[in-house]
N, C-alpha and C positions, 0 to 999 in steps of 0.2 A: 577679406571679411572673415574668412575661417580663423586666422592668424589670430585678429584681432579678440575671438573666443576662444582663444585657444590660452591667447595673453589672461584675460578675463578669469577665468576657471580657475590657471595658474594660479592669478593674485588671491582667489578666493579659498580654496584649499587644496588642501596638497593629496596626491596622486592615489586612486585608490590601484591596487595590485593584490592578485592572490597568490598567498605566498607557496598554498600549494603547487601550483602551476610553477611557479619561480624556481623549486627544487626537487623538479621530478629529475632534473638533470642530474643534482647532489645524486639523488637514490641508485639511480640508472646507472652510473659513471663507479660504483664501487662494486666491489665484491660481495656477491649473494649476500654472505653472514653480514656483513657490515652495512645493507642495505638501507634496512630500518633505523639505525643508529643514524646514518649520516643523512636521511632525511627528515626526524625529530631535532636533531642540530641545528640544519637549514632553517628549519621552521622558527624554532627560538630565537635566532638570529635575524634573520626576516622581520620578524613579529615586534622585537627588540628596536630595530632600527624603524620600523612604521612609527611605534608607540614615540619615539625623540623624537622624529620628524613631525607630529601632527602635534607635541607641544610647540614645538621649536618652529613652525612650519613661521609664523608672523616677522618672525625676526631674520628672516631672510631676503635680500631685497630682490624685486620681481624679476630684475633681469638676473639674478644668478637662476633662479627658480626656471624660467625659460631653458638658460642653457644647459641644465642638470636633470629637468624634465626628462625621464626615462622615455623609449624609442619602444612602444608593446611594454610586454614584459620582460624582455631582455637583462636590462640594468640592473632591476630590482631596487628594493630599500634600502640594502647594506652599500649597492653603489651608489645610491642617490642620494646619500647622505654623507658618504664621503666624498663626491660633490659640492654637493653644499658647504659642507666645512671646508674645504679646500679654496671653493673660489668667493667666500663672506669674506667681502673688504675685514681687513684686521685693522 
């Protein structure tokens, strides 16, 4: 049953994620100075890949959607969209 809403939600829109959460890592993972910088990046980035994904979200078909469906927030946008592009029948 869960599956089957889980399939559901999938077909209907695509994944919401906060991108702050997504690049505490980006911030974390650098050097003091360069903190702030590499997590304004992430965020761009993030932000960037959400905005194509929720044009783009319809013309992807449901079973790719399942299998690229980010795991929490892990993935993120920038990988779930190269997902996406990756396994869309050509």
């Amino acid at each position: 049953m869960l599956n089957l809403i889980f399939a559901l939600t999938l077909a209907s829109s695509a994944p919401s994620l906060d991108p702050g959460v997504l690049c505490l890592s980006a911030r974390y993972s650098a050097p003091p100075e360069d903190q702030s910088g590499r997590f304004r990046s992430c965020i761009r980035d993030q932000e960037a890949a959400r905005d194509e994904i929720r044009q783009k979200w319809a013309q992807f078909p449901v079973d790719v959607r399942g299998q690229c469906a980010p795991k929490g927030d892990s993935q993120g946008y920038v990988g779930l969209l190269t997902c996406l592009e990756n396994a869309k029948p050509k």
